[in-house]
N, C-alpha and C positions, 0 to 999 in steps of 0.2 A: 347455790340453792336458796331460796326465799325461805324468810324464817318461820312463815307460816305454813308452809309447805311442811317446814321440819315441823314443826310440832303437830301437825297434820298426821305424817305418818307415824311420831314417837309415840299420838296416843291410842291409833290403830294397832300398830303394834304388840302396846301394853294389852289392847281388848284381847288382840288374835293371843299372846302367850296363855292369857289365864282361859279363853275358854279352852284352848288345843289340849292344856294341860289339864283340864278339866276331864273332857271325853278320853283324852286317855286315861288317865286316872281310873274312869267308871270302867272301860272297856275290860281292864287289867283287875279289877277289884273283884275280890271274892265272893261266891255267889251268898253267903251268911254272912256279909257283913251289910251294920241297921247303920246310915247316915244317922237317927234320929238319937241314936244313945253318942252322945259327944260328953266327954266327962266335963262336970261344971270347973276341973280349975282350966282345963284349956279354954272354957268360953274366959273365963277372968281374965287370962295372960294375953290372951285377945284384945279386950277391952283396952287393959293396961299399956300394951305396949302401940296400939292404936292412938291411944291419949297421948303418950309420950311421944310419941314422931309426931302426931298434929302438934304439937307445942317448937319441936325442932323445927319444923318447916314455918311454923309460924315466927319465928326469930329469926329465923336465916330469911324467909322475905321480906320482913321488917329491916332489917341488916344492910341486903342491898340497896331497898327501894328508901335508906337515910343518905349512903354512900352515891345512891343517885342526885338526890335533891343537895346535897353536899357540893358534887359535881355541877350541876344548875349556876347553884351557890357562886361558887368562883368565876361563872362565866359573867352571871350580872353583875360583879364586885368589876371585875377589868373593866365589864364594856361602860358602867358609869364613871367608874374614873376615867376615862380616855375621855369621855362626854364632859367631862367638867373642865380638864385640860382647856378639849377645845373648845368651848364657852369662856373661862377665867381670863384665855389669851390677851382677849380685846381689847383691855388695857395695854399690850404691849404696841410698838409699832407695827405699822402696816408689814412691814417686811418680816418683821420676825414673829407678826403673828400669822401671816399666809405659812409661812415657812413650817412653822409648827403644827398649823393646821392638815397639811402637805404631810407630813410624819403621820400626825394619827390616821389620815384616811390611808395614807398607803400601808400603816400597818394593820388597821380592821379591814381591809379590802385582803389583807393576804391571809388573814384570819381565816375567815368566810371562805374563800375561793378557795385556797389551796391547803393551808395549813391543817383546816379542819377534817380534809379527806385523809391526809398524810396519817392525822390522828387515829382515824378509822382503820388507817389497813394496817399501819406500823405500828399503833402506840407510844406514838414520841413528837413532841413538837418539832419545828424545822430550825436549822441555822437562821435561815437567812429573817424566819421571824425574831430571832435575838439580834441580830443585827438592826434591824427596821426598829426595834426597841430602844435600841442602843445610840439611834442614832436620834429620837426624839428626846430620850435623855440629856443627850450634848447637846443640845438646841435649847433645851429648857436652863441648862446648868450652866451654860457657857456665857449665856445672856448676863450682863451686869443693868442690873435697874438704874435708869435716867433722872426719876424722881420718887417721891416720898410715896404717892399712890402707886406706881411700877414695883415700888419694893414692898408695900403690901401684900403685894397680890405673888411675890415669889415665892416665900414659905408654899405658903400653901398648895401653888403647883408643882413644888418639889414633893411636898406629902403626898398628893395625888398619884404623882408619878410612881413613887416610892410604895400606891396600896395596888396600882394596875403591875406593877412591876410582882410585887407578891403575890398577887392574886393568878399570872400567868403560872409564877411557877408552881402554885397550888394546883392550878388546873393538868400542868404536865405529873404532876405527883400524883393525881387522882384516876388516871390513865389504865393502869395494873388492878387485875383483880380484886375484888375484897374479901372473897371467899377461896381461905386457904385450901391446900389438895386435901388435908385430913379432914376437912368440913364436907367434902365432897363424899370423900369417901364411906363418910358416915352416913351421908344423905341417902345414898345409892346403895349401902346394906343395909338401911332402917326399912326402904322402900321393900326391898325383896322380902326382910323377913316379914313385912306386916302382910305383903301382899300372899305370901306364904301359908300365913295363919287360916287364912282364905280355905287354904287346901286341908288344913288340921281340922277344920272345923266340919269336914265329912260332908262341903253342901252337894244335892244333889243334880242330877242332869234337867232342872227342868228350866225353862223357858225366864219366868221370871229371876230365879238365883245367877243363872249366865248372866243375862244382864245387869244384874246388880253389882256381879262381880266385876264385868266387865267396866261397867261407867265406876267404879272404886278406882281399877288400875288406872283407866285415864284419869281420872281425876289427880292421882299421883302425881302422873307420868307431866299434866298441864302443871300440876305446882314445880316440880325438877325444873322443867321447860321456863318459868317464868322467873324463878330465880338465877339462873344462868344465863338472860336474856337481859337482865338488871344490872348482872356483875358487872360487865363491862360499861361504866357509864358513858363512853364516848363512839361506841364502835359496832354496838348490837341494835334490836329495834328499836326499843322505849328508851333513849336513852338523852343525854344531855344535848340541848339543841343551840343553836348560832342567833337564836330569836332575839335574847336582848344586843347584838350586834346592830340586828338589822333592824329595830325600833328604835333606835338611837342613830345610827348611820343608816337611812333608807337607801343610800346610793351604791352601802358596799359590797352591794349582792352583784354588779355588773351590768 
């Protein structure tokens, strides 16, 4: 199901709860009872615990939407070092800088194409991308420098290697939720009781208070939806994207 779709109908939903439970509420309510007389500490505890969930939900989307750009983070870290790799080469011989060359595209091409969906549905990089790693590693390390300028230029592509190499496993590390179950489940009984308070506060059946209430619960309902939409930085909508790959290798899209 498209995730716009979901949150389509999660903040429909939220509207349909609070008004249904509204009209029943009125239907059911006594005929002597004043909406108007609401005791001032429940408007307070109102106020208050309305402040304190806006504050929660404003830390928790702040939370994921770092965990996101964190996750960005490590993709541009790989895909410029793989980029300097094959740039620094060209000091090396023809053969072993094709060779090398030949490594980085066949491992940003398996990036892009396959590994990155694998991310998407499994949450785990692949084998055969640590292989393809592993074997431009050997190529880089196995190489003995010819002369003074070839052995300049190897430190550094071993550093290189060594920041795309950490940066991969950063990015498999960053995979996994960021927002623990108790986080969640705090979010989803903050939500109820605030949306709740709604009901304490004795609003009536008219035209404009439905609606108020109603675009309150979406409103919620869109903040739940956006920070669960965040969490997973590789796998949901807004989420970490293949771009610095294919700004740096235009060709490994296919």
């Amino acid at each position: 199901m498209p995730e716009w779709l979901v949150l389509t109908l999660a903040m429909l939903a939220a509207c349909a709860v609070v008004v249904v439970i509204t009209l029943v509420r009125h239907r059911t309510a006594s005929e002597d009872e004043d909406p108007s007389e609401t005791p001032d500490v429940i408007e307070y505890m109102t106020m208050w615990i309305g402040v304190v969930y806006a504050i929660v939900l404003g830390l928790a989307i702040a939370g994921v939407w770092e965990a996101r750009g964190v996750a960005q983070d490590h993709v541009q870290t790989e895909a410029q070092a793989l980029h300097e790799i094959s740039e620094r080469v060209r000091v090396y011989p023809a053969d072993v800088r094709d060779r090398v060359r030949e490594d980085v595209n066949a491992y940003v091409g398996h990036v892009v194409t396959t590994e990155w969906k694998v991310m998407a549905d499994k949450g785990e990089v692949t084998r055969h991308g640590d292989e393809l790693l592993g074997r431009l590693r050997a190529d880089l390390t196995d190489y003995q420098p010819q002369s003074d300028f070839e052995a300049q230029a190897y430190q550094p592509l071993l550093d290189q290697m060594a920041v795309a190499d950490q940066a991969r496993n950063s990015r498999a590390g960053s995979m996994d939720p960021t927002m623990p179950g108790v986080v969640w489940f705090g979010l989803v009984i903050g939500a109820v009781i605030t949306i709740g308070m709604v009901f304490a506060l004795q609003i009536r059946r008219t035209m404009r208070e439905l609606i108020l209430a109603g675009l309150f619960s979406a409103l919620i309902a869109f903040l739940l939806f956006l920070i669960w939409d965040f969490d997973a930085p590789y796998s949901r909508g807004i989420t970490a994207t293949t771009e610095p790959f294919l700004a740096l290798f235009p060709g490994a899209g296919g």
